[in-house]
DOLO-278756 format. One record per residue (C-alpha): x, y, z. Coordinates in nm, 4 decimals. Layout:
[[X; Y; Z]];
...
***
This chain:
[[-1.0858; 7.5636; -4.6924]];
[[-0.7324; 7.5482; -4.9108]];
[[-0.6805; 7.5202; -5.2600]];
[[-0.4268; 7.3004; -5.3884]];
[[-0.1593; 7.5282; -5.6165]];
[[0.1166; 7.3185; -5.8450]];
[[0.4559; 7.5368; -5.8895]];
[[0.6786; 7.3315; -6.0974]];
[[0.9158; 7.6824; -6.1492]];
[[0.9732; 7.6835; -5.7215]];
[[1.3048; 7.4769; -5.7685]];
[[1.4188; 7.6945; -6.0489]];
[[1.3776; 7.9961; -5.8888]];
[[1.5305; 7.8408; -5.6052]];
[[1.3310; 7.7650; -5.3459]];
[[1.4918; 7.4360; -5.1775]];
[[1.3878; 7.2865; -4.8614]];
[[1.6197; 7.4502; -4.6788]];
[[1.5137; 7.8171; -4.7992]];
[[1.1792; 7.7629; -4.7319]];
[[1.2279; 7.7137; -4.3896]];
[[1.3267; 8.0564; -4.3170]];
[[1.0004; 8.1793; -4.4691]];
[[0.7406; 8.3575; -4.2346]];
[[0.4224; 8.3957; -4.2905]];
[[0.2477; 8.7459; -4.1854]];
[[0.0224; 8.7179; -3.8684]];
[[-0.1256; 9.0568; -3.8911]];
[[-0.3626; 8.9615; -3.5392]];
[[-0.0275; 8.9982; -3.3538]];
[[-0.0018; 9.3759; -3.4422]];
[[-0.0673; 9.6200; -3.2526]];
[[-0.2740; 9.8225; -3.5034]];
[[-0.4873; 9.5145; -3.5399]];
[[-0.5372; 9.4586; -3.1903]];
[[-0.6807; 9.8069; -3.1536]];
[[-0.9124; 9.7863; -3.4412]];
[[-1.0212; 9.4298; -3.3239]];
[[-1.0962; 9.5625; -2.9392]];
[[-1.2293; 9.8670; -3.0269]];
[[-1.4686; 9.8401; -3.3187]];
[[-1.8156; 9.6861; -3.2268]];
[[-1.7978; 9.9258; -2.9581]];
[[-1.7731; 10.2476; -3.1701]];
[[-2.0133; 10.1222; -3.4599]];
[[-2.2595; 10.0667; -3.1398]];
[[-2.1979; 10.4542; -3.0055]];
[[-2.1942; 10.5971; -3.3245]];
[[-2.5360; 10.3996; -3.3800]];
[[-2.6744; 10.5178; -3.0041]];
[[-2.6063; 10.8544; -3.0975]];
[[-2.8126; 10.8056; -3.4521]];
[[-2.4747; 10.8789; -3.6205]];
[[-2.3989; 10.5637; -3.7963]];
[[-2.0727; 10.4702; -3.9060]];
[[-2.1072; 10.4633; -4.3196]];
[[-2.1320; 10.1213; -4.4451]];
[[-1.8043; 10.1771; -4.6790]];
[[-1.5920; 10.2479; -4.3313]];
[[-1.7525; 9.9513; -4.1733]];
[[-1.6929; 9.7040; -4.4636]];
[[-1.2951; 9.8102; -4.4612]];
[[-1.2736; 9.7886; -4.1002]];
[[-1.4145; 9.4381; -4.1141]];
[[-1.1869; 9.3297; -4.4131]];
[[-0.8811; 9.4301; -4.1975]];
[[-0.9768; 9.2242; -3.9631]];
[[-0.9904; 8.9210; -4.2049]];
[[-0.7167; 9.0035; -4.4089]];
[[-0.3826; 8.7195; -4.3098]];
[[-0.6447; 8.5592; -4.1073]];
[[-0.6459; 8.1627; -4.2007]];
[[-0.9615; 8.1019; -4.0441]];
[[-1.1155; 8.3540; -4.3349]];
[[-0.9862; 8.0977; -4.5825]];
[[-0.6152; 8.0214; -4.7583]];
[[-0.4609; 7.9043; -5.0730]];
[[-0.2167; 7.5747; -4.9969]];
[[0.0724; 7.5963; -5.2407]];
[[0.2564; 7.2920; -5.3248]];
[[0.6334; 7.1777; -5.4904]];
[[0.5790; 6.8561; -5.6958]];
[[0.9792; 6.8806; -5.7303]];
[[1.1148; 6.9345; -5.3408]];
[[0.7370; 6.8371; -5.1519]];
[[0.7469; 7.2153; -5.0073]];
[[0.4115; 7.3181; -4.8491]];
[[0.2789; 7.6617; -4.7870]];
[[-0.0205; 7.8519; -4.6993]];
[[-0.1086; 8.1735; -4.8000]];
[[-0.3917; 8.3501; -4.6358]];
[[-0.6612; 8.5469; -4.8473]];
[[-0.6349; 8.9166; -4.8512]];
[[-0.9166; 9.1697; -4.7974]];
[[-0.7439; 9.3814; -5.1010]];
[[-0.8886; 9.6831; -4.9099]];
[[-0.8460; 10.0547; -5.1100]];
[[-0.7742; 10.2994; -4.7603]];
[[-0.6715; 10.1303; -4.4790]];
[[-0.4877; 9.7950; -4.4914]];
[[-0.1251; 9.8280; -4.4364]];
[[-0.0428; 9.4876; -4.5779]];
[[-0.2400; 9.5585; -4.8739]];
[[-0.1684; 9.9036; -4.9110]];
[[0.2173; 9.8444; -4.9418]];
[[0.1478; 9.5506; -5.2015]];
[[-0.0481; 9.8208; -5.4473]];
[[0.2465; 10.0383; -5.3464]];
[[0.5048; 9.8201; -5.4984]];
[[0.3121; 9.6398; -5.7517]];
[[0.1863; 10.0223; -5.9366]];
[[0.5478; 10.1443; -5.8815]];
[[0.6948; 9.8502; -6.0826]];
[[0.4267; 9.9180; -6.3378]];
[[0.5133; 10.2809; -6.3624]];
[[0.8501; 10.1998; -6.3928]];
[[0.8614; 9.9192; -6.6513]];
[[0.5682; 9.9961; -6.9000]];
[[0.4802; 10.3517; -6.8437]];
[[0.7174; 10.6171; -6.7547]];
[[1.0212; 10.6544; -7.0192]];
[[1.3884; 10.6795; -6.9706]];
[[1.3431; 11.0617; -6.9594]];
[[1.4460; 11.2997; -6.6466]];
[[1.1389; 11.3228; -6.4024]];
[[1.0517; 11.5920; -6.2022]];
[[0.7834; 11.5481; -5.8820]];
[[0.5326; 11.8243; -5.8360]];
[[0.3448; 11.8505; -5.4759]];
[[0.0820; 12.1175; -5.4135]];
[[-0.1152; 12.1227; -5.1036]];
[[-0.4456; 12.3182; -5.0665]];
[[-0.5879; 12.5708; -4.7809]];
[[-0.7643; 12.3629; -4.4663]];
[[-1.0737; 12.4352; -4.5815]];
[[-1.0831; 12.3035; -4.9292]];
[[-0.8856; 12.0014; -4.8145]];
[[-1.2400; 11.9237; -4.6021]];
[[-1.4568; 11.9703; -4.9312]];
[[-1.2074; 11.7557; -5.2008]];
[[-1.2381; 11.5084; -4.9125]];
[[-1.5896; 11.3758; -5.0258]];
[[-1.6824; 11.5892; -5.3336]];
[[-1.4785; 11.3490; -5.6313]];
[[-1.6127; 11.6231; -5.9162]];
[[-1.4448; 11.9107; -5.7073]];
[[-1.0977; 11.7134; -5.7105]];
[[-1.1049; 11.6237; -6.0365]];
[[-1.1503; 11.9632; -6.1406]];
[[-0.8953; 12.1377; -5.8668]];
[[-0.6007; 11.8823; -6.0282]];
[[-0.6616; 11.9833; -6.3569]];
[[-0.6362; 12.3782; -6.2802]];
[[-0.3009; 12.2351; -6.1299]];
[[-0.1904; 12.0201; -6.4396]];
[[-0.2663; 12.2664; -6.6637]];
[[-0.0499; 12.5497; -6.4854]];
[[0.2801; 12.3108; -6.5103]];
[[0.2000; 12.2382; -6.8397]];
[[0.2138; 12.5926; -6.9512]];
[[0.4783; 12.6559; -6.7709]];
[[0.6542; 12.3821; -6.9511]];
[[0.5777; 12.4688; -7.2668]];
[[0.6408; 12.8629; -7.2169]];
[[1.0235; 12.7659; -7.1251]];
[[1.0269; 12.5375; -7.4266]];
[[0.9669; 12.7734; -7.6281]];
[[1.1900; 13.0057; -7.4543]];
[[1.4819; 12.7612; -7.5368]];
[[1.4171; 12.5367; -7.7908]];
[[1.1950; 12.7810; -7.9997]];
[[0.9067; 12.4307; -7.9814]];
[[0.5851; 12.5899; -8.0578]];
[[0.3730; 12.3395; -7.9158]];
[[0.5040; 12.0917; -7.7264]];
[[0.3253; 11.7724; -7.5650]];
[[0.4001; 11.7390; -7.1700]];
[[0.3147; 11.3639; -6.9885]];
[[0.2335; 11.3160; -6.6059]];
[[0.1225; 11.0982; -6.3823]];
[[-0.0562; 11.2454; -6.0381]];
[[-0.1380; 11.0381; -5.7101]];
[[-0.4413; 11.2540; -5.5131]];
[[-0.2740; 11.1442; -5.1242]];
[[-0.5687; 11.2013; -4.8839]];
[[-0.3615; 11.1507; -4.5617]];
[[-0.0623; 11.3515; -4.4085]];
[[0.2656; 11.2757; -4.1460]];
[[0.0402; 11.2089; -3.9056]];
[[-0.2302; 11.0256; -4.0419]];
[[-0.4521; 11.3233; -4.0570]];
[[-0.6990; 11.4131; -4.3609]];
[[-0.4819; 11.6281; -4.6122]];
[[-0.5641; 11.5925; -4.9302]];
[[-0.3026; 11.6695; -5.1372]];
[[-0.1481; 11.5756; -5.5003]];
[[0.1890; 11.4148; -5.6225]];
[[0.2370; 11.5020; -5.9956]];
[[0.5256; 11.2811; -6.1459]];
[[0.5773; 11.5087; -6.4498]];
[[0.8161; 11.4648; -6.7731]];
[[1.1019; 11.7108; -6.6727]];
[[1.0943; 11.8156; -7.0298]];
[[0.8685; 11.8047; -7.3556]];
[[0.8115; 11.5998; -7.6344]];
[[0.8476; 11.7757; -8.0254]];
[[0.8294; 11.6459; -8.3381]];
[[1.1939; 11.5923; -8.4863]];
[[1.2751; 11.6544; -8.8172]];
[[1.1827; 11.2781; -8.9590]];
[[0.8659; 11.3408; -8.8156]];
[[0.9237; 11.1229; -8.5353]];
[[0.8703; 11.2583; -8.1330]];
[[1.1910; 11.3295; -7.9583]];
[[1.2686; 11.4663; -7.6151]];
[[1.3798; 11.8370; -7.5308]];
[[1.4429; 11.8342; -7.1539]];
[[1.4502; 12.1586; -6.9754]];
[[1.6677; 12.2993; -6.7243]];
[[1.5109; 12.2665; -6.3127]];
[[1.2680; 12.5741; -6.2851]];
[[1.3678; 12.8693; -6.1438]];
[[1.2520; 13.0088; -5.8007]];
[[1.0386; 13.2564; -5.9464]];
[[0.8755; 13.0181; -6.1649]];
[[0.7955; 12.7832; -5.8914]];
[[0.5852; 13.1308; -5.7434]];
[[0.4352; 13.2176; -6.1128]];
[[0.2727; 12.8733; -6.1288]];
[[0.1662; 12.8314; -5.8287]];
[[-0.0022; 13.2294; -5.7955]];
[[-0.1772; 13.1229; -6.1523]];
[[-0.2915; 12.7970; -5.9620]];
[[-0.4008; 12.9892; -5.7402]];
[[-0.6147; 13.2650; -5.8808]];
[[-0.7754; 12.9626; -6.1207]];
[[-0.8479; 12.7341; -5.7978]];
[[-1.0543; 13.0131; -5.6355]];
[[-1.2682; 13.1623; -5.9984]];
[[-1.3299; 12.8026; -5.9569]];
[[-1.4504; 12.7675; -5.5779]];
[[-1.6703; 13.0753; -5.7090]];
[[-1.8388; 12.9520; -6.0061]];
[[-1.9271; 12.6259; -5.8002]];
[[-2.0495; 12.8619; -5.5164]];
[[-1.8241; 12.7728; -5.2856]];
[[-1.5926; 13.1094; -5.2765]];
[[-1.5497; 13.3234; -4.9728]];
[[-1.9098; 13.4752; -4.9664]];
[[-2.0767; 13.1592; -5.0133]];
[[-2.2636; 13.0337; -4.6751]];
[[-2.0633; 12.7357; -4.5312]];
[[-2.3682; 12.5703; -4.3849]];
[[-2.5402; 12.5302; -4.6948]];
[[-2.2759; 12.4342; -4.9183]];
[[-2.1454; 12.1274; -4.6949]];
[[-2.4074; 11.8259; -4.7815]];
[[-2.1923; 11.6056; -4.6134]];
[[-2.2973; 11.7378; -4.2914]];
[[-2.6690; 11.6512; -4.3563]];
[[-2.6020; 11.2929; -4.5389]];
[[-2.3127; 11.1899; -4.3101]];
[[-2.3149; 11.3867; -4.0110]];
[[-1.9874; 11.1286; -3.8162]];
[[-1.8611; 11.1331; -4.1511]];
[[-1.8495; 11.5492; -4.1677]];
[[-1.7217; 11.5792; -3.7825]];
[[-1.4396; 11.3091; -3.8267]];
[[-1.3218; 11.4772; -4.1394]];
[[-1.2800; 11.8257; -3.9917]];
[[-1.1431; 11.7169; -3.6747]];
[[-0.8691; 11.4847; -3.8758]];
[[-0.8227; 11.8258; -4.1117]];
[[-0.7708; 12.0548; -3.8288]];
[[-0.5161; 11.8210; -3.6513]];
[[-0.7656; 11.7476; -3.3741]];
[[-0.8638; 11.4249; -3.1892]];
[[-1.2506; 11.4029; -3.2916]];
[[-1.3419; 11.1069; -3.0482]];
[[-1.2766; 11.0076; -2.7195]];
[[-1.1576; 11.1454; -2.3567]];
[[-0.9279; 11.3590; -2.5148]];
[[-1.1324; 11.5099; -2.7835]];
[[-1.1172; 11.8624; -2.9217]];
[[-0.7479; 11.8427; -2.8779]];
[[-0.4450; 11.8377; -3.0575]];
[[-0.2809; 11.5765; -3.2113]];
[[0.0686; 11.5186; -3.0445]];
[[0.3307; 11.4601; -3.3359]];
[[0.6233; 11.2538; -3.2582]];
[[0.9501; 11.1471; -3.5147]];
[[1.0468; 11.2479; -3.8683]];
[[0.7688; 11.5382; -4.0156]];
[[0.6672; 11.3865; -4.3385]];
[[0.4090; 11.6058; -4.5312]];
[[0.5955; 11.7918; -4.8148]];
[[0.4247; 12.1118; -4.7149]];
[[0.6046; 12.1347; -4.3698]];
[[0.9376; 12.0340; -4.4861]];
[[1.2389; 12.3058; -4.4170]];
[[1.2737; 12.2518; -4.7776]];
[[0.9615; 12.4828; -4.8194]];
[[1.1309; 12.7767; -4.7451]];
[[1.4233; 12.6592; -4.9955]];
[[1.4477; 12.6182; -5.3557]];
[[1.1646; 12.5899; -5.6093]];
[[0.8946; 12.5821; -5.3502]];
[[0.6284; 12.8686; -5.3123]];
[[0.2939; 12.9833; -5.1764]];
[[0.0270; 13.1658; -5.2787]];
[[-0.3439; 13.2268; -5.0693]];
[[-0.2764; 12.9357; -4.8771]];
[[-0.1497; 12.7027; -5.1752]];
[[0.2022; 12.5553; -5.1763]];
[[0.3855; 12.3525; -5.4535]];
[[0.6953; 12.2138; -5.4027]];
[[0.8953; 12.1249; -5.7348]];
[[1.2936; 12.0640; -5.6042]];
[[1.2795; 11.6441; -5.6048]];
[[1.3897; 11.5118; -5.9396]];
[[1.5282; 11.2330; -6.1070]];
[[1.8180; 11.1639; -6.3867]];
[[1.7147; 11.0064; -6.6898]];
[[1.7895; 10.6373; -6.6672]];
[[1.7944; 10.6059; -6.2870]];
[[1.5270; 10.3499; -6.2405]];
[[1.5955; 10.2712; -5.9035]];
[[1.5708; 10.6456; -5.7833]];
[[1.2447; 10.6649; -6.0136]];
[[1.1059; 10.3556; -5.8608]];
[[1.1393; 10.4261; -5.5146]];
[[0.9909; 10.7721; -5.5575]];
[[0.7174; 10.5926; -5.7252]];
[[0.6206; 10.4163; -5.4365]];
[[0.6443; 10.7173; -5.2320]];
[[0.3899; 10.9051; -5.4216]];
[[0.1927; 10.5836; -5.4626]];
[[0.1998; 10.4602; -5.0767]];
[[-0.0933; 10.4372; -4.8420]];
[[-0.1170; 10.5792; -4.5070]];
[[-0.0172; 10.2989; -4.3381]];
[[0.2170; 10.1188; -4.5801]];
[[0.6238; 10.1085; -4.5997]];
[[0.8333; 10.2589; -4.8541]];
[[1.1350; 10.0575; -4.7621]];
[[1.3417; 10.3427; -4.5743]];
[[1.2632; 10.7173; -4.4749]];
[[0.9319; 10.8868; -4.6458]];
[[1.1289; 11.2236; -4.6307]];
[[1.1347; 11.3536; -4.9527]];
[[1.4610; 11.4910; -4.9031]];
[[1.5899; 11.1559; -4.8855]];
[[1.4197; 11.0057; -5.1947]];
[[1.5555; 11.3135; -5.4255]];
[[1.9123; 11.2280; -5.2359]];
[[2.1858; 10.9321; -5.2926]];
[[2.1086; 10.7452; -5.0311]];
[[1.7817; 10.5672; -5.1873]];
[[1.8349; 10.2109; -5.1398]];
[[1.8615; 9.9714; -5.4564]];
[[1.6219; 9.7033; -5.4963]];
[[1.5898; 9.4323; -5.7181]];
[[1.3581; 9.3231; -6.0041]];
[[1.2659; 9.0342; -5.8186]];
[[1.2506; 9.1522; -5.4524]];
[[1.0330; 9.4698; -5.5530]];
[[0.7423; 9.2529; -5.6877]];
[[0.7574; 8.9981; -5.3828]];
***
C-alpha cells in the first residue's frame, strides 16, 4: 500500500528527468548478509527453542525487522513531482537500534550532522577511547546501571585532568569541561566489546573578564598523563566492581543473573567476548580475523603516544581535531557514532580519521 507524497522543491533542487534515472533504489534481499539471516533464522529460533533456550524476544523482533526493512512487499511511500511527473518509491524502514546496516549508517550520518551543526562548537576536539578487561566487558553488556556508572568514573578522570592542567597554565580555578561519549558494544570483528568513545572539548571553558564564558584550550596531554588518568580510572573502576560485589573475591556464579534469566543470551555473550564462535560445527573456536584491525585497543598506535594501560584498562587519547575543521570533526563523528555493520565512507582506522586524508563531504550529500 503507497502513499502519495507532493515535492514541489524536486525541480529546484534539481532533480530532472534525466537525473532521476540514474537513481537506485536499495534491494537489501540481494545481500549477502540478508540472505544468511533470511535462510538461517526460523531454524535457530526453533533449536534454541528445542533446547528450552529461547532466543529473547528483543533479538527476534530485530532479526525480523531486518528482514522487512527495503522490502516493498512490507509497504512503501510513492513520491511524486507535480513539476517534471517523476515517480519514486521508497520502501519503509524497520529503524532497528543494533543490527540493521542500512539503518544503522542513516543514524550514523544523521547524529553526526547534528553533532556537528547544533552541538559541538568551533573549539579543538580531542577523542578519548578506553576499553575495559574481558570480564567486565561481559557484565556492562546487559547490566545498563553498571555502564552508566563505569563511564562516569571515566568522565570524571579526564575532567580532572583537564582542569588540573588548566590550572597549571592558565591559573582557571574551576573550569567547566563538555563531552559527548558513544558506549560502542561491538569490536573489528563484530565481537561483543564494549567500549566508550568520549568526544571531549580539547580545552576548558572560564569566565572572561565581562563575565562572559570564553575558551582556554590546552596543549595535547602528555604521555605520562595519558598513564595518570587512566591508573586513577582504574583504581576507581575496581572500588567500584567492589562496592557492587562484583570485585575479585566475589563468586562469579552468583553475581551473573543473566545466566539464570537468559541462559543463550549469557553463552552468546561470552563466546562473542572471548573471540569464540558460540554456535555451530565449528564452535568453541576462534574467530579467524581477516583485513584492516579496527578496535582502537589493538592499534600499533597503542604502544605510541598518549595511549596507556593500567589492570587491564587502556585509553587512547592521540586523535584530535583543529578548531574549525568541520569536515575532520564530522567524519570522526560518524566514526564514534557508527553501528557494527554500517559505513563510515572510507577506512574505520582511527589513524586515518585523525590524518589528512579524511574525505570532504558535503552539506547536502551527508544528510542523503
Amino acid at each position: 500500500m503507497g502513499t502519495v507524497a507532493s515535492l514541489a522543491s524536486h525541480a529546484r533542487a534539481g532533480g530532472h528527468r534525466a537525473e532521476g534515472s540514474s537513481y537506485a533504489r536499495r534491494r537489501p534481499e540481494d545481500s549477502v548478509l540478508y540472505g544468511a539471516v533470511q535462510a538461517e533464522l526460523e531454524t535457530f529460533l526453533a533449536r534454541a527453542q528445542a533446547r528450552e533456550r529461547p532466543v529473547p524476544r528483543f533479538v527476534e523482533r530485530e532479526l525480523r525487522g531486518f528482514l522487512r526493512c527495503g522490502i516493498l512487499a512490507h509497504g512503501f511511500v510513492r513520491v511524486h513531482c507535480d513539476r517534471c511527473g517523476l515517480d519514486r518509491v521508497v520502501a519503509f524502514s524497520c529503524k532497528g537500534r543494533g543490527f540493521c546496516p542500512s539503518c544503522g549508517g542513516r543514524r550514523m550520518a544523521d547524529t553526526a550532522a547534528h553533532l556537528v551543526d547544533r552541538v559541538l562548537p568551533e573549539v579543538p576536539v580531542r577523542q578519548w577511547v578506553l576499553s575495559l578487561p574481558f570480564a567486565l566487558r561481559y557484565r556492562l553488556a546487559y547490566d545498563a546501571s553498571l555502564t552508566s556508572a563505569v563511564l562516569g568514573v571515566f568522565v570524571r578522570g579526564v575532567f580532572a585532568s583537564l582542569r588540573r592542567r588548566a590550572r597549571e597554565k592558565w591559573g582557571v580555578s574551576r573550569g567547566q569541561c563538555g563531552a559527548v561519549t558513544f558506549v560502542q558494544r561491538f569490536g573489528g570483528a563484530l565481537n561483543l566489546n564494549v567500549h566508550f568513545h568520549s568526544l571531549l572539548l580539547d580545552g576548558v571553558y572560564a569566565p572572561g573578564a565581562n563575565g562572559s564564558l570564553r575558551f582556554l584550550p590546552l596543549p595535547p596531554p602528555a604521555d605520562e598523563e595519558v598513564a595518570r588518568v587512566v591508573g586513577r580510572v582504574a583504581r576507581r573502576i575496581a572500588r567500584l566492581l567492589e562496592r557492587r560485589g562484583l570485585g575479585p573475591e566475589s563468586n562469579p556464579t552468583e553475581a551473573d543473573p543473566l545466566a539464570d534469566e537468559e541462559p543463550l543470551l549469557a553463552a552468546l555473550y561470552g563466546a562473542s567476548v572471548a573471540g569464540r564462535i558460540a554456535t555451530g560445527q565449528r564452535v568453541g573456536q576462534r574467530v579467524v580475523r581477516v583485513g584492516d584491525c579496527i578496535d582502537p585497543e589493538q592499534l600499533p598506535a597503542l604502544e605510541g603516544e598518549r595511549c596507556a594501560r593500567a589492570s587491564g584498562v587502556s585509553l587512547h587519547a592521540n586523535v584530535a581535531v583543529p578548531a574549525r575543521d568541520r569536515l575532520r570533526l564530522e567524519r570522526l563523528c560518524r566514526y564514534v557514532a557508527r553501528s557494527p555493520g554500517s559505513r563510515t565512507g572510507g577506512s574505520c582506522t582511527t589513524s586515518s580519521i585523525g590524518g589528512a586524508t579524511a574525505r570532504p563531504t558535503s552539506s547536502s550529500s551527508r544528510k542523503s
